[in-house]
MIDOSE-1310 file (N, C-alpha, C; in nm, 2 decimals, decimal comma, always signed):
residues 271
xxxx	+0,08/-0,12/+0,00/+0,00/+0,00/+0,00/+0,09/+0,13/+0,00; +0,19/+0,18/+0,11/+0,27/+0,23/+0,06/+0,35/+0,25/-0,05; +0,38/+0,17/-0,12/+0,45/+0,19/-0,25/+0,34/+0,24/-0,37; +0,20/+0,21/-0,31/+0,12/+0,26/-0,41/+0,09/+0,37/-0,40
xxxx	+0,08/+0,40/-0,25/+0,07/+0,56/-0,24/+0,15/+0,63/-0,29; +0,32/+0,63/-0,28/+0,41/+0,70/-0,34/+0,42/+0,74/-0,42; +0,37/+0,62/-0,53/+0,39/+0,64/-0,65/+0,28/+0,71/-0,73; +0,14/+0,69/-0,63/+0,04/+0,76/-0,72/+0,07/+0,93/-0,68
xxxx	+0,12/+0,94/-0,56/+0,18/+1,09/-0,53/+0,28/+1,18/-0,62; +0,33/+1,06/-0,69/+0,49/+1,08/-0,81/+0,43/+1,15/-0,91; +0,30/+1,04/-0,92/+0,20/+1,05/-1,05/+0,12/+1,22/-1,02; +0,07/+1,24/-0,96/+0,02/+1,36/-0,92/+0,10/+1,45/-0,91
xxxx	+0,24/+1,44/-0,90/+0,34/+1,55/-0,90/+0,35/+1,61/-1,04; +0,37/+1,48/-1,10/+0,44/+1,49/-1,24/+0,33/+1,59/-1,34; +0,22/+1,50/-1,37/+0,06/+1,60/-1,39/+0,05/+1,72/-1,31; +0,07/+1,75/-1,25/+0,08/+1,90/-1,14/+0,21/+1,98/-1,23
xxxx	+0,32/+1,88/-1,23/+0,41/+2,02/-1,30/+0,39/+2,00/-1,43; +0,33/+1,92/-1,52/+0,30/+1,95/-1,65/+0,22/+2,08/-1,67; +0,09/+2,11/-1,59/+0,01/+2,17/-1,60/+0,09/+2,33/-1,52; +0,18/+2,33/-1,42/+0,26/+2,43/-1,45/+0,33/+2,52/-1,61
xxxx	+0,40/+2,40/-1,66/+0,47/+2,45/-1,77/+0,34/+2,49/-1,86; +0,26/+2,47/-1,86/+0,15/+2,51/-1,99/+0,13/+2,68/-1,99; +0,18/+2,76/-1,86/+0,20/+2,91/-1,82/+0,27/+2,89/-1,90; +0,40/+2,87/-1,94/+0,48/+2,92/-2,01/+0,44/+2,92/-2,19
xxxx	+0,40/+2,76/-2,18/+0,32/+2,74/-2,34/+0,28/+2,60/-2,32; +0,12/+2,64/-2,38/+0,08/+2,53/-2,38/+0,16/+2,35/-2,47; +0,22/+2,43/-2,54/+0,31/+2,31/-2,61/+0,36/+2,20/-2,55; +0,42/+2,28/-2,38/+0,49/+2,19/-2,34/+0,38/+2,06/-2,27
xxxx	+0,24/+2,07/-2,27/+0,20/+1,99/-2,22/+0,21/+1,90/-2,34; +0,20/+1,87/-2,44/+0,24/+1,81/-2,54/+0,33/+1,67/-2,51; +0,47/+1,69/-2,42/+0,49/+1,62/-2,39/+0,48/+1,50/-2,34; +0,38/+1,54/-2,23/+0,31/+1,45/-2,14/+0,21/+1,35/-2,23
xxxx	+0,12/+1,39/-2,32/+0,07/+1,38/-2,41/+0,11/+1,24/-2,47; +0,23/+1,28/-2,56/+0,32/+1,21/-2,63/+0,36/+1,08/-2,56; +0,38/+1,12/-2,44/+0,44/+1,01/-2,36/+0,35/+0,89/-2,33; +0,21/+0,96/-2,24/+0,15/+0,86/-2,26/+0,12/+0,77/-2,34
xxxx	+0,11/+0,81/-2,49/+0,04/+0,77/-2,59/+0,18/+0,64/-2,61; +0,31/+0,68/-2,67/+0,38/+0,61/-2,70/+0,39/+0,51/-2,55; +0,36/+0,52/-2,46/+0,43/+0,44/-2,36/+0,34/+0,32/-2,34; +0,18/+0,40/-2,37/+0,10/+0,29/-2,36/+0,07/+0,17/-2,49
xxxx	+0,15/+0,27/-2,59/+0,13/+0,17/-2,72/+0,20/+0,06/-2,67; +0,30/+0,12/-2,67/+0,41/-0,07/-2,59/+0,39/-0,11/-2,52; +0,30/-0,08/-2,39/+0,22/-0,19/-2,29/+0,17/-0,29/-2,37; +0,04/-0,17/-2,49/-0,05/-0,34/-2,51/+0,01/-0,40/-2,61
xxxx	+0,10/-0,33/-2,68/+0,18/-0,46/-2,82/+0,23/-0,54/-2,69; +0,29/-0,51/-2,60/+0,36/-0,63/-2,52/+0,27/-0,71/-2,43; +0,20/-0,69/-2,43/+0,12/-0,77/-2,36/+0,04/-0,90/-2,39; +0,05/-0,89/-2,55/+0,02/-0,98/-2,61/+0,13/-1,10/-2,64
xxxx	+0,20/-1,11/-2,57/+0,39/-1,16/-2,59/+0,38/-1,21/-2,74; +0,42/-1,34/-2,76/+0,46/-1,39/-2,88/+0,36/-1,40/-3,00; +0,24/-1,34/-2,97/+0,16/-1,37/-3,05/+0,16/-1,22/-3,17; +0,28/-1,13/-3,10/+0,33/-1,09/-3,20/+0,47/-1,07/-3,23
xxxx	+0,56/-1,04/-3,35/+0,65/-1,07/-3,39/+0,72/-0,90/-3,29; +0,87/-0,88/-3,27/+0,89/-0,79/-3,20/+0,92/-0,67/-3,31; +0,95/-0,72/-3,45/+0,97/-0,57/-3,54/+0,81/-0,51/-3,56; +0,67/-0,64/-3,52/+0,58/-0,53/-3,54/+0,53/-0,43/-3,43
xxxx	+0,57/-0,49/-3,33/+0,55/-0,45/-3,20/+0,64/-0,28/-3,17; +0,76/-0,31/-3,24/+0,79/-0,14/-3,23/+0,78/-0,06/-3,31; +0,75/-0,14/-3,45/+0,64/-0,05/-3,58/+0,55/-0,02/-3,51; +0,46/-0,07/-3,41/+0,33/-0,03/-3,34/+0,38/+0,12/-3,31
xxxx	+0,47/+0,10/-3,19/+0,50/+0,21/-3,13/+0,57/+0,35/-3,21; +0,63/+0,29/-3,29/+0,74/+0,44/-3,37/+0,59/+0,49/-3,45; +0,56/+0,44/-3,48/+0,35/+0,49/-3,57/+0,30/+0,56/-3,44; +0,29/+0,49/-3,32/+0,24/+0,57/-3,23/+0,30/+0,73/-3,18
xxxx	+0,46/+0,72/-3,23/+0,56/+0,81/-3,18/+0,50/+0,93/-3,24; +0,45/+0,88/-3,39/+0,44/+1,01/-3,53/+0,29/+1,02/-3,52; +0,19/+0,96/-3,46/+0,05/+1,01/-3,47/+0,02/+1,17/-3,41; +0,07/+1,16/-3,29/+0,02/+1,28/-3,20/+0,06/+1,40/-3,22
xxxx	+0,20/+1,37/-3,27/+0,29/+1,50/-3,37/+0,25/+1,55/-3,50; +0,22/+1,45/-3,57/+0,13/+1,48/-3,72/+0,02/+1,53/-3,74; -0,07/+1,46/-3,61/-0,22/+1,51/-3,59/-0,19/+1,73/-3,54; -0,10/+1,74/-3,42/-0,10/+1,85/-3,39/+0,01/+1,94/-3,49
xxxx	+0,07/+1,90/-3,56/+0,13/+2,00/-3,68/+0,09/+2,02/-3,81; +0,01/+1,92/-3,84/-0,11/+1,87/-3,94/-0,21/+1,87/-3,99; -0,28/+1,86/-3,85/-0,43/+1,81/-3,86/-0,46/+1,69/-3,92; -0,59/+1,69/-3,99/-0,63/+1,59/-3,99/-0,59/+1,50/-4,13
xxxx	-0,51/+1,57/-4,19/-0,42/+1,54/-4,33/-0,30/+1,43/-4,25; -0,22/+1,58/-4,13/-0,12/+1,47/-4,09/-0,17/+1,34/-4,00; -0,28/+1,30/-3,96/-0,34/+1,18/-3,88/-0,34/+1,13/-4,01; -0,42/+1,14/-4,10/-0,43/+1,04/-4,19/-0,36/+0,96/-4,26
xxxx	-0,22/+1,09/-4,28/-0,08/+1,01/-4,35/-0,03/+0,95/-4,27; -0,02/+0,96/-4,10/+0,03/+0,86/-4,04/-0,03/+0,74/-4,05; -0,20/+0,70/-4,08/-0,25/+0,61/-4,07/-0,21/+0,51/-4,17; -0,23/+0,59/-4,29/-0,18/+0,50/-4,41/-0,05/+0,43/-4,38
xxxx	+0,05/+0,53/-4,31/+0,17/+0,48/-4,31/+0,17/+0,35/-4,24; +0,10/+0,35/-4,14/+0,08/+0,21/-4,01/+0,05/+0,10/-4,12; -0,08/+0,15/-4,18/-0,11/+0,03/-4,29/+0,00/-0,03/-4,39; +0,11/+0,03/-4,44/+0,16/+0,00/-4,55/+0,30/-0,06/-4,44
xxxx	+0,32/-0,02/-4,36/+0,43/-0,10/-4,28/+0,41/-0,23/-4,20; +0,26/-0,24/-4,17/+0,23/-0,34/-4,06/+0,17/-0,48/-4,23; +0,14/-0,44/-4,28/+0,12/-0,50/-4,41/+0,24/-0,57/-4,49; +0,37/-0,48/-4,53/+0,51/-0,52/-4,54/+0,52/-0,59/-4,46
xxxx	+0,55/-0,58/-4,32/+0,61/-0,67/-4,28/+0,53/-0,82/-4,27; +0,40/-0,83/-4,31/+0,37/-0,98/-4,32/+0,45/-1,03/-4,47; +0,46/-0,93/-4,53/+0,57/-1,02/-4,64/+0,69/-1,06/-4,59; +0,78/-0,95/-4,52/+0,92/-0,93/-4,53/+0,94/-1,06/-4,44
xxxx	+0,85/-1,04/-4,28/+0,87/-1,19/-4,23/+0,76/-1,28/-4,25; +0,77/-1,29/-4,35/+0,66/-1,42/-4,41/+0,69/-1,61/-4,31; +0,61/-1,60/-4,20/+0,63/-1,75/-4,16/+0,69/-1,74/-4,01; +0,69/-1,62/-3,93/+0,73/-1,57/-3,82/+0,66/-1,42/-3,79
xxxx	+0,62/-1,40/-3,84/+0,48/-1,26/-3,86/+0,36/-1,27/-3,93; +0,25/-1,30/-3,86/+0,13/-1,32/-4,01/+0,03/-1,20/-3,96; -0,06/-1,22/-3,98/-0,19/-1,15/-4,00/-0,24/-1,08/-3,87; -0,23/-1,21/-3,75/-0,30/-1,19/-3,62/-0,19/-1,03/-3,54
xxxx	-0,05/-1,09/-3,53/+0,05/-1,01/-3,51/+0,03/-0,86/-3,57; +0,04/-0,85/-3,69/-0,06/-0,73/-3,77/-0,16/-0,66/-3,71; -0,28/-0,73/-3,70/-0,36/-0,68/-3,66/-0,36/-0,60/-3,50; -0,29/-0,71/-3,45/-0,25/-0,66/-3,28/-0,15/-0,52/-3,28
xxxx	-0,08/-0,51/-3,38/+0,05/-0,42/-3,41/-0,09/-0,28/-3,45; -0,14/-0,30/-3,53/-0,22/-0,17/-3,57/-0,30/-0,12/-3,46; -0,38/-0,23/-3,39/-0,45/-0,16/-3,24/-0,37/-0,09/-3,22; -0,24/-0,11/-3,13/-0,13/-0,06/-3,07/-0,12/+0,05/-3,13
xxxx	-0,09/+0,04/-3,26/-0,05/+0,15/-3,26/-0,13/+0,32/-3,27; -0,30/+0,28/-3,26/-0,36/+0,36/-3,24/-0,47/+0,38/-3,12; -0,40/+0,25/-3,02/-0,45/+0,26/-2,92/-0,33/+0,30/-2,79; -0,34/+0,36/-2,70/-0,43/+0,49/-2,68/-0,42/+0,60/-2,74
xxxx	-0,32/+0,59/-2,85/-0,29/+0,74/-2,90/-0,45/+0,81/-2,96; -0,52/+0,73/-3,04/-0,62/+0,81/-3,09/-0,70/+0,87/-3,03; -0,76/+0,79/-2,92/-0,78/+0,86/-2,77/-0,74/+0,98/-2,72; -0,63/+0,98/-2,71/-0,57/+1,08/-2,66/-0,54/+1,20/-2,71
xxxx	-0,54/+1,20/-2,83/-0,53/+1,32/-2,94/-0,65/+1,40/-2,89; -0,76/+1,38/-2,86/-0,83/+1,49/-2,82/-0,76/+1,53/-2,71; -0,73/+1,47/-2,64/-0,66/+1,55/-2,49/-0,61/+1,68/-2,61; -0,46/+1,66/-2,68/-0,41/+1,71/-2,72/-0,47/+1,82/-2,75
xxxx	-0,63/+1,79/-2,82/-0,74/+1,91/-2,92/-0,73/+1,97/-2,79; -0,77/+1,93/-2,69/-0,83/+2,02/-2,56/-0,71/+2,11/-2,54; -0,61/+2,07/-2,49/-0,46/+2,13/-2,47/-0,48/+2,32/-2,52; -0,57/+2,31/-2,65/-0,56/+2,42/-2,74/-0,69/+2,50/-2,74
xxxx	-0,82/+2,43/-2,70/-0,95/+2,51/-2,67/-0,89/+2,67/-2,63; -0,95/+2,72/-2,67/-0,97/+2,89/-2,62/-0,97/+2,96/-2,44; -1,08/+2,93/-2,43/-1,04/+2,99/-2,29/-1,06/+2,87/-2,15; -1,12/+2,73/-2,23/-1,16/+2,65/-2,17/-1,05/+2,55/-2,15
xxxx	-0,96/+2,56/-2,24/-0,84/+2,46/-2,26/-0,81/+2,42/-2,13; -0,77/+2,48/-1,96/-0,72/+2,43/-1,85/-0,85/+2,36/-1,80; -0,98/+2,41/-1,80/-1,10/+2,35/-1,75/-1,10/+2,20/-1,82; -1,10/+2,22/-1,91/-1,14/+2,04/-2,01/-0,99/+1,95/-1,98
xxxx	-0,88/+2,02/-1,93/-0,78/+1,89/-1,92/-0,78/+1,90/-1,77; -0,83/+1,96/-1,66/-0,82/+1,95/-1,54/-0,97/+1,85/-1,53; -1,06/+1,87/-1,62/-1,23/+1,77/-1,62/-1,09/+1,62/-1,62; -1,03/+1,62/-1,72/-1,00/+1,49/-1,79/-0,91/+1,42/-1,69
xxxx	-0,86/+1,51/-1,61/-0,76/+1,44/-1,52/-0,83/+1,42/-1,37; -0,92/+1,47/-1,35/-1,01/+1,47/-1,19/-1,10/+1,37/-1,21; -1,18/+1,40/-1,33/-1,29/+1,32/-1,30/-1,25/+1,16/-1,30; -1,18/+1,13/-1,38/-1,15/+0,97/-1,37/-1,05/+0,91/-1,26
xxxx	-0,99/+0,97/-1,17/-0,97/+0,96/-1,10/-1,03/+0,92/-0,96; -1,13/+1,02/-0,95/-1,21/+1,04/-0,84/-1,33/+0,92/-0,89; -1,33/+0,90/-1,02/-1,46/+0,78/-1,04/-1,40/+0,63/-0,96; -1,22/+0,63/-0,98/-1,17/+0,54/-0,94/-1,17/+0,51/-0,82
xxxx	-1,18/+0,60/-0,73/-1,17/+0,60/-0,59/-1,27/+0,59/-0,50; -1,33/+0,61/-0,56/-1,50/+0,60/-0,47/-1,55/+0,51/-0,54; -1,57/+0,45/-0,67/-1,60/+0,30/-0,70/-1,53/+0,20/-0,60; -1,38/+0,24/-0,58/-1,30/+0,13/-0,47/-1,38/+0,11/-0,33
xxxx	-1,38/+0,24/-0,31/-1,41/+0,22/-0,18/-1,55/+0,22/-0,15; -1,64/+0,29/-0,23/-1,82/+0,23/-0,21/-1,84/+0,06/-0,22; -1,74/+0,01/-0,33/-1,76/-0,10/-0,36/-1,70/-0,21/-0,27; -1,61/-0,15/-0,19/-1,58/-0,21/-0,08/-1,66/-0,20/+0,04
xxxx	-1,73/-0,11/+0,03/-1,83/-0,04/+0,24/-1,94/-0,13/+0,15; -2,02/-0,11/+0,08/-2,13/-0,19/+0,06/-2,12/-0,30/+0,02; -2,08/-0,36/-0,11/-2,05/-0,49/-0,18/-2,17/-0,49/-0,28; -2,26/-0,61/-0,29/-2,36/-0,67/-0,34/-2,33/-0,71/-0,44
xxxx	-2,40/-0,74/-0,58/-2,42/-0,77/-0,71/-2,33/-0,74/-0,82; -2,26/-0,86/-0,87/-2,11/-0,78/-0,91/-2,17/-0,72/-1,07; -2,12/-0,64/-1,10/-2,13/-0,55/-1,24/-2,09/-0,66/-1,35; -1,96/-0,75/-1,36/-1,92/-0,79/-1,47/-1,83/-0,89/-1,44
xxxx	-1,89/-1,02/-1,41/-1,77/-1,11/-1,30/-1,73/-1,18/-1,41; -1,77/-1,18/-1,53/-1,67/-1,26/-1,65/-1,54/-1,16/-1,67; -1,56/-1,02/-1,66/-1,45/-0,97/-1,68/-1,37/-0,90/-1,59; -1,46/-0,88/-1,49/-1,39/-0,83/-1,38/-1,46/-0,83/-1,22
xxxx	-1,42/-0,97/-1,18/-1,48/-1,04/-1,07/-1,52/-0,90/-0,93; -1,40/-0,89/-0,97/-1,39/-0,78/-0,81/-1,53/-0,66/-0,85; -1,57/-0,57/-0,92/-1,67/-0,50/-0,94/-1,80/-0,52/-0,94; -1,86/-0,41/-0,86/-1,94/-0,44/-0,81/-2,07/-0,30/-0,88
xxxx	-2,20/-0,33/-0,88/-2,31/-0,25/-0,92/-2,27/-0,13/-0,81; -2,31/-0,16/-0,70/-2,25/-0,04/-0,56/-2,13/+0,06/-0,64; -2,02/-0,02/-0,64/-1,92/+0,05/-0,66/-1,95/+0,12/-0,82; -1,99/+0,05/-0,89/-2,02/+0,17/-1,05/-2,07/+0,31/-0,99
xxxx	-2,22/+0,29/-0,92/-2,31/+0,42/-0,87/-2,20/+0,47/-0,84; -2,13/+0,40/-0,72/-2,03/+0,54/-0,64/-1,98/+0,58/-0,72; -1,89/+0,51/-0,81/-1,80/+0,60/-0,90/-1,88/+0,68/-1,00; -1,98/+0,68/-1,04/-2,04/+0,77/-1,12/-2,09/+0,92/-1,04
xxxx	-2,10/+0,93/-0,88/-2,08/+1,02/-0,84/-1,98/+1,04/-0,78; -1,89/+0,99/-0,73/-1,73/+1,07/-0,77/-1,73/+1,13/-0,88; -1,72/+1,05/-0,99/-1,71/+1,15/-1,12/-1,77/+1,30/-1,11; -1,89/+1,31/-1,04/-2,00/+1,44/-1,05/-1,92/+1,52/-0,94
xxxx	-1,86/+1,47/-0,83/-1,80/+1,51/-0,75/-1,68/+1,60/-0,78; -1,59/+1,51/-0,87/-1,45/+1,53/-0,93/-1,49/+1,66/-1,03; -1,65/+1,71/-1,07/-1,62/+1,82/-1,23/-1,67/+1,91/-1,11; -1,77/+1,87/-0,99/-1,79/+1,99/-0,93/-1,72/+2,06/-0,82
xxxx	-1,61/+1,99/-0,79/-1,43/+2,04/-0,74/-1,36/+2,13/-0,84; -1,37/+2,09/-0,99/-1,32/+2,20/-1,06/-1,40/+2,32/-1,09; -1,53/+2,32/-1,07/-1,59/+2,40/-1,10/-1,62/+2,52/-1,01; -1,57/+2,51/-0,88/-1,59/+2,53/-0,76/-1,42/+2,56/-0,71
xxxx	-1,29/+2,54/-0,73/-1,23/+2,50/-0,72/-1,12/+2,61/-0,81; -1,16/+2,58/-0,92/-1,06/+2,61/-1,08/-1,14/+2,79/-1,06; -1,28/+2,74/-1,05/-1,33/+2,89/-1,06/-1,33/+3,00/-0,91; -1,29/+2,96/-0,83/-1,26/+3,08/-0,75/-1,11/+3,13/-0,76
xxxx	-1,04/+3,07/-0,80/-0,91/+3,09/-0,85/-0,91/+3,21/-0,95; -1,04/+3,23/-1,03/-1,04/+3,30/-1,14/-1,06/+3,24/-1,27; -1,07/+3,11/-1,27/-1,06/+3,05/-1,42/-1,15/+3,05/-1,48; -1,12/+3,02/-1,61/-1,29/+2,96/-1,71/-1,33/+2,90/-1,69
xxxx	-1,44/+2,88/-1,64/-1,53/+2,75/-1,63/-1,65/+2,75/-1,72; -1,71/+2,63/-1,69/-1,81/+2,58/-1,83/-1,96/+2,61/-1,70; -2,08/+2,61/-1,71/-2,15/+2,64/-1,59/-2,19/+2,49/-1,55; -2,27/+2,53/-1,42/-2,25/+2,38/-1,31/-2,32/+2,23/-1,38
xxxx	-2,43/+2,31/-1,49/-2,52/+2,17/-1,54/-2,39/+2,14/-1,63; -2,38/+2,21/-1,67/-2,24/+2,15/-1,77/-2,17/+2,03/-1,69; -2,08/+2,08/-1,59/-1,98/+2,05/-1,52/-2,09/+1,89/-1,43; -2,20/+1,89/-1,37/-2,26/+1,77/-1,36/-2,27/+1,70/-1,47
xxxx	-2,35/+1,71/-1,58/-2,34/+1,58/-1,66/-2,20/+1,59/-1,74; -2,11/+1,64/-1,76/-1,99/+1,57/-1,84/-1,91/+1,47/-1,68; -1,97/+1,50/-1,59/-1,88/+1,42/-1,42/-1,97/+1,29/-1,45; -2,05/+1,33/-1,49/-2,16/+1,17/-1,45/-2,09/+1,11/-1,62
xxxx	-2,13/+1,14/-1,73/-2,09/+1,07/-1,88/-1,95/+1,02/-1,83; -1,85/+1,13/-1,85/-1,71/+1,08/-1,81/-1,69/+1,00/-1,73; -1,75/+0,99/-1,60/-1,76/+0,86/-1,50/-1,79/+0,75/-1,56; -1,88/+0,76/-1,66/-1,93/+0,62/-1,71/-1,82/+0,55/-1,80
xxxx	-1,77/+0,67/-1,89/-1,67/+0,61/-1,98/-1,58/+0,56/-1,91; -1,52/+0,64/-1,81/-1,42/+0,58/-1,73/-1,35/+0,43/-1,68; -1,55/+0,41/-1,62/-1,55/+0,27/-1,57/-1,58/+0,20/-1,73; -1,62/+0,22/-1,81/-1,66/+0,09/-1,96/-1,48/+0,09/-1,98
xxxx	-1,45/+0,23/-2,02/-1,22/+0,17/-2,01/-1,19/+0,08/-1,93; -1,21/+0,13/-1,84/-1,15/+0,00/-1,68/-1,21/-0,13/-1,75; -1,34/-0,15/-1,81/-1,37/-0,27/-1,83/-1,33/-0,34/-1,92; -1,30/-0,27/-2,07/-1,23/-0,29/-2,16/-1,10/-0,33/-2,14
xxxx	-1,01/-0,23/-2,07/-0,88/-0,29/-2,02/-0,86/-0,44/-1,97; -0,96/-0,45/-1,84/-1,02/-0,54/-1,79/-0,97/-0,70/-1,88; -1,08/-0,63/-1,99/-1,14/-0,73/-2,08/-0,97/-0,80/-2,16; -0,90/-0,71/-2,19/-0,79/-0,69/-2,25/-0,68/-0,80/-2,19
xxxx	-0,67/-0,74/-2,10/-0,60/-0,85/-1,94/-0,63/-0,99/-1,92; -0,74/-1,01/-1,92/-0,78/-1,14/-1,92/-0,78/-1,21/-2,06; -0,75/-1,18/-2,13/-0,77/-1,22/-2,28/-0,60/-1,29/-2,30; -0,54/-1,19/-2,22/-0,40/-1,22/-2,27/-0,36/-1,29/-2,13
xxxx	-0,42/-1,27/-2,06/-0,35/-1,37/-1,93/-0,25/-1,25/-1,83; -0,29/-1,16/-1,82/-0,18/-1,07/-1,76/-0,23/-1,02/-1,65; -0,21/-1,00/-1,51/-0,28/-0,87/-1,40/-0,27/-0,74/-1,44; -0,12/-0,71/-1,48/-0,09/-0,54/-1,52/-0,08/-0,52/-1,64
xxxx	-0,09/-0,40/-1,75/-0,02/-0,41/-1,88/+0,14/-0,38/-1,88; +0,19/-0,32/-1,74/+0,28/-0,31/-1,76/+0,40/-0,30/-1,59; +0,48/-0,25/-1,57/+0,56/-0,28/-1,48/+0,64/-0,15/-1,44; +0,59/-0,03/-1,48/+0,63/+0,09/-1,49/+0,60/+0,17/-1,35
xxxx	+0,54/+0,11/-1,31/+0,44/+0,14/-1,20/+0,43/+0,11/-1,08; +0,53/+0,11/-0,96/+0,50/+0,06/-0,86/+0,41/+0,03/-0,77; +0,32/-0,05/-0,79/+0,22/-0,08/-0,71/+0,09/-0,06/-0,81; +0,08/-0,02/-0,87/-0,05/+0,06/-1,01/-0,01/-0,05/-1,10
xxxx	+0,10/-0,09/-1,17/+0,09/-0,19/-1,24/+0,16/-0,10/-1,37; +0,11/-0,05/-1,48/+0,13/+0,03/-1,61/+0,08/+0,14/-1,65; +0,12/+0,22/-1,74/+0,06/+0,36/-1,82/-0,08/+0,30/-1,79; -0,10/+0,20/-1,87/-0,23/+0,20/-1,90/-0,32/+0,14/-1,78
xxxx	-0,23/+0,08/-1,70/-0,35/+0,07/-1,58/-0,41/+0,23/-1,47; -0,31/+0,30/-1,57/-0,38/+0,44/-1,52/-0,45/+0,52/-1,61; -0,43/+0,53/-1,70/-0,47/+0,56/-1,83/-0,61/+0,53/-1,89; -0,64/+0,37/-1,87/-0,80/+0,33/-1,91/-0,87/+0,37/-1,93
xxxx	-0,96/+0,43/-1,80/-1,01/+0,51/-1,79/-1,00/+0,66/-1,87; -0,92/+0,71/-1,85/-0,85/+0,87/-1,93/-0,96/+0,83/-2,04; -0,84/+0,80/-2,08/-0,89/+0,74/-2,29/-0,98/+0,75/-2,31; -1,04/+0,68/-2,28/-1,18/+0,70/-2,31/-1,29/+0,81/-2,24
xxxx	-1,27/+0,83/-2,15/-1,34/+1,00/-2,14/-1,29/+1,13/-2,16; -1,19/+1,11/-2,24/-1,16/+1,25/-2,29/-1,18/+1,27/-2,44; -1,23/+1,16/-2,51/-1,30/+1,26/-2,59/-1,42/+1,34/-2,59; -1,49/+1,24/-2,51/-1,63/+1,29/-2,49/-1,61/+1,44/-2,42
xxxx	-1,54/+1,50/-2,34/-1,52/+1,56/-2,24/-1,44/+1,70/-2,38; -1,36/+1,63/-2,43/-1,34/+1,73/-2,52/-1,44/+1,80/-2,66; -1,52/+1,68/-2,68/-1,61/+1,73/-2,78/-1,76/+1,77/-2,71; -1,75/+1,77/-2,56/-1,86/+1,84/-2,46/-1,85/+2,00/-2,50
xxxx	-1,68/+2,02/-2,47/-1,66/+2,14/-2,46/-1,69/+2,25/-2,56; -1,62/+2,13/-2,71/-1,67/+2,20/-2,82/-1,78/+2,25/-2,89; -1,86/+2,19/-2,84/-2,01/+2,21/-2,82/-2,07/+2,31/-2,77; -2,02/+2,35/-2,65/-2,04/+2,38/-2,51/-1,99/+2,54/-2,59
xxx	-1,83/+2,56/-2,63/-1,78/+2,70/-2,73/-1,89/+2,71/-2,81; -1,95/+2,63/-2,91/-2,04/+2,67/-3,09/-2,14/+2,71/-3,04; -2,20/+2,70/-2,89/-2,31/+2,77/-2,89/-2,30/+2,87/-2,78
């Protein structure tokens, strides 16, 4: 338990001074960005061990290296030429290693390499919103956290009827509800929180249902991951992490509620 505390404190450091450096330019959150994305691509190519070959497994990742950069100097020209490119490299190499690389490997290699990045590229879009940009990546980083923590522990003080015991024994219906208000909890801390400080904020009905939606997404990631883990036979995706396990055993959740969270906002600007 201690080592998990530590580390999730490391983790909240690090996210704390990213969101420093964004005073100086938002660019630099970019970083963090990038990081996740490439770090988590190599969890799940590796996760799958042998069932894929290792030149496709870091074609996953160098594809993943060039998505997030392309997409943000680009747009949606440079996403797409990255895409093609994944295709025509993860396709090659079932030729080049013909009988030690086939199709399945491929296919595993292409998730990767647009999983979590594609996800995440809205983070990036948000990074750049107008006056909402700190509101929608402070939503993206609270709410799924706080969904995490009060699913743990509702789902621990109550118990009852598990949510999804083929995929994830320990969860429970209790613990979803809690975490779906933590989530509401986590947007109405920033809203309450971000805005006495002076910030932009989105208004409170806003700030409640993108806490409740993004809670939900949160927990279906968690499930998904879940789903992912057991498929391949693993507890963690990765080993980066003392005591948390991987990028993406923190990450799950994220991914998937930041787009919604980012295309709330854009919505939320057009009108």
């Amino acid at each position: 338990m201690l080592k998990r505390i530590i580390t999730g404190a490391a983790l909240v450091a690090v996210v704390t001074g990213f969101f420093f450096l964004r005073l100086i330019t938002p660019a630099l959150f970019e970083i963090l960005i990038w990081l996740l994305a490439v770090l988590g691509s190599y969890e799940v190519a590796s996760s799958f061990g042998d069932k894929i070959h290792p030149a496709q497994k870091w074609a996953a990742v160098i594809v993943s290296a060039l998505f997030t950069p392309a997409h943000l100097f680009f747009g949606l020209v440079g996403a797409a030429a990255v895409a093609v490119f994944s295709l025509a490299v993860h396709l090659s190499l079932i030729v080049l290693l013909y009988g030690r690389a086939g199709p399945v490997g491929a296919g595993i290699a292409v998730a990767a390499s647009f999983y979590p990045a594609l996800l995440l590229v809205t983070m990036s879009a948000a990074n750049f919103l107008n006056d909402y940009s700190t509101a929608a990546l402070l939503m993206i980083f609270v709410i799924s956290p706080f969904t995490d923590t009060f699913a743990y522990f509702v789902g621990s003080l109550i118990k009852g009827p598990k949510l999804c015991p083929a995929i994830s024994p320990k969860k429970t219906v209790s613990g979803a509800i809690g975490g779906v208000l933590g989530g509401i909890l986590g947007a109405v801390a920033v809203y309450f929180v971000y805005g006495s400080f002076g910030g932009s904020v989105p208004p409170w009905w806003f700030c409640l249902a993108v806490g409740a939606v993004g809670s939900v997404l949160t927990e279906f990631g968690d499930l998904v991951e879940s789903a992912v883990k057991r498929e391949v036979g693993v507890k963690d995706m990765g080993r980066l992490l003392p005591g948390h396990g991987g990028i993406m055993d923190r990450i799950d959740g994220i991914s998937f509620a930041c787009p919604f969270i980012y295309f709330g906002f854009v919505l939320l600007c057009a009108f």
